[in-house]
C-alpha positions as CSV (number, residue, x, y, z in Angstrom):
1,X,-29.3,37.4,-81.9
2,X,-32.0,35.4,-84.2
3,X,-35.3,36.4,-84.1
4,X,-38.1,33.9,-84.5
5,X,-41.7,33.7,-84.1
6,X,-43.2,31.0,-82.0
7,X,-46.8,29.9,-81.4
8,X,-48.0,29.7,-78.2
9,X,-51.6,28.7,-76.5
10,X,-53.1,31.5,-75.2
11,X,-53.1,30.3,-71.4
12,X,-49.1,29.6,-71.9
13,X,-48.7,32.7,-73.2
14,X,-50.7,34.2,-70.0
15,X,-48.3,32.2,-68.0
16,X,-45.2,33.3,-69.4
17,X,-46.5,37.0,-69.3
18,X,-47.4,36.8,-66.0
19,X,-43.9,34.7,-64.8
20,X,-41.9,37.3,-66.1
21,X,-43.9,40.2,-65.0
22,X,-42.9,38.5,-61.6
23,X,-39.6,38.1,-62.4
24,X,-39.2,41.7,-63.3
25,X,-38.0,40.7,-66.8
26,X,-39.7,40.5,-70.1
27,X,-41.0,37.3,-72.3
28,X,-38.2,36.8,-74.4
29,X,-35.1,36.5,-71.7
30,X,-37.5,34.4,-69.7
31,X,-38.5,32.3,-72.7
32,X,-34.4,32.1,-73.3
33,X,-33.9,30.9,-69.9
34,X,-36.3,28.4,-69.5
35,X,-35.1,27.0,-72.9
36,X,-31.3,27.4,-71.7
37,X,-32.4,25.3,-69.0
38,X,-34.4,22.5,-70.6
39,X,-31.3,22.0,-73.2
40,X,-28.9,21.5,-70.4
41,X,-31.2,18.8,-68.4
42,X,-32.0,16.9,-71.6
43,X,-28.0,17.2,-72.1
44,X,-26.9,15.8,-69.1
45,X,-29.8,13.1,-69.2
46,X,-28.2,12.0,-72.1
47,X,-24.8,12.0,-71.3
48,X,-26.3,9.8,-67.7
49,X,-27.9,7.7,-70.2
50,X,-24.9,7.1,-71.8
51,X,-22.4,6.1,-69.0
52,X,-25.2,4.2,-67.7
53,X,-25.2,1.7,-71.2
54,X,-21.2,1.5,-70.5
55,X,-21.9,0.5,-67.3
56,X,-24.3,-2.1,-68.2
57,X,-21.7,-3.1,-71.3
58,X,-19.1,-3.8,-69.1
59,X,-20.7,-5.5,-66.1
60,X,-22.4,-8.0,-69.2
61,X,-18.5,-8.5,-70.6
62,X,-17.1,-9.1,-66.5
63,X,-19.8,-11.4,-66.4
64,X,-19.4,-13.7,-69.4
65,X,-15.8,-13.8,-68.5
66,X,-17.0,-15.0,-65.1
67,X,-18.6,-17.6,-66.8
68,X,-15.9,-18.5,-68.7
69,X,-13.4,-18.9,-65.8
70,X,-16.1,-20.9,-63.8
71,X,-15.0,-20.7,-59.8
72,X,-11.9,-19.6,-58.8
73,X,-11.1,-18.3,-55.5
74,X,-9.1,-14.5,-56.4
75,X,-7.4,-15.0,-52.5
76,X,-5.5,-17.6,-53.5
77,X,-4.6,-15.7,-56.4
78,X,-3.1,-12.7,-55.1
79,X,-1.3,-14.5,-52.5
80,X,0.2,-16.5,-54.6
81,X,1.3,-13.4,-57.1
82,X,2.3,-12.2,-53.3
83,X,4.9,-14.6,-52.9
84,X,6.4,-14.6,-55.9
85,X,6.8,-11.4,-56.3
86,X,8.1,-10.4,-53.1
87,X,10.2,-13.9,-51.8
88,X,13.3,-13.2,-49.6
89,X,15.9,-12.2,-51.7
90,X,13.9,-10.1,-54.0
91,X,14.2,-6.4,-53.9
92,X,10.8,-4.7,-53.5
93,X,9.9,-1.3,-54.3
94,X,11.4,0.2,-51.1
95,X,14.4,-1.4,-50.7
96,X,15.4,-0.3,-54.6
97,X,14.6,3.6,-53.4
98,X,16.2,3.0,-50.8
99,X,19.3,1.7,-51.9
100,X,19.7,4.5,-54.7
101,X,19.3,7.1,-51.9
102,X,22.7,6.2,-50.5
């Protein structure tokens, strides 16, 4: 464990005496986990921060790709993939497992 020497304002330093007096511990594990603390927020803040920019990346790129395609109704779309893909004759999913379980 490092040791290293830290200046403090003298009503901090009362503060943090009197803290871990409270606490029934002494300056330095106090001081250790109040730091411990602080890094992980400011981690996680960061980490928020980033998802938050791939978020607002990827909603920018759906919608310049909306603009590009212009209006199209996605309904139609699917039930058209719909009936090509599962027309009478056609074996689906099911009726393949089925079939090899016999």
């Amino acid at each position: 464990m490092a040791r290293i020497n830290v200046f403090l304002k003298d009503a901090l330093l009362k503060a943090v005496e009197a803290e871990a007096e409270q606490a029934g511990t002494n300056r330095s594990a106090l001081i250790q986990a109040a730091l411990s603390r602080y890094l992980e927020i400011r981690r996680k803040d960061r980490e928020e921060a980033e998802a938050q920019r791939r978020m607002d990346e990827a909603c920018k790129k759906m919608d310049t790709l909306a603009e590009k395609l212009g209006h199209w109704d996605p309904i139609k779309v699917i039930r058209g993939f719909r009936e090509t893909r599962y027309r009478p004759g056609r074996r689906t999913g099911a009726v393949v497992r089925e079939r090899r379980r016999r």
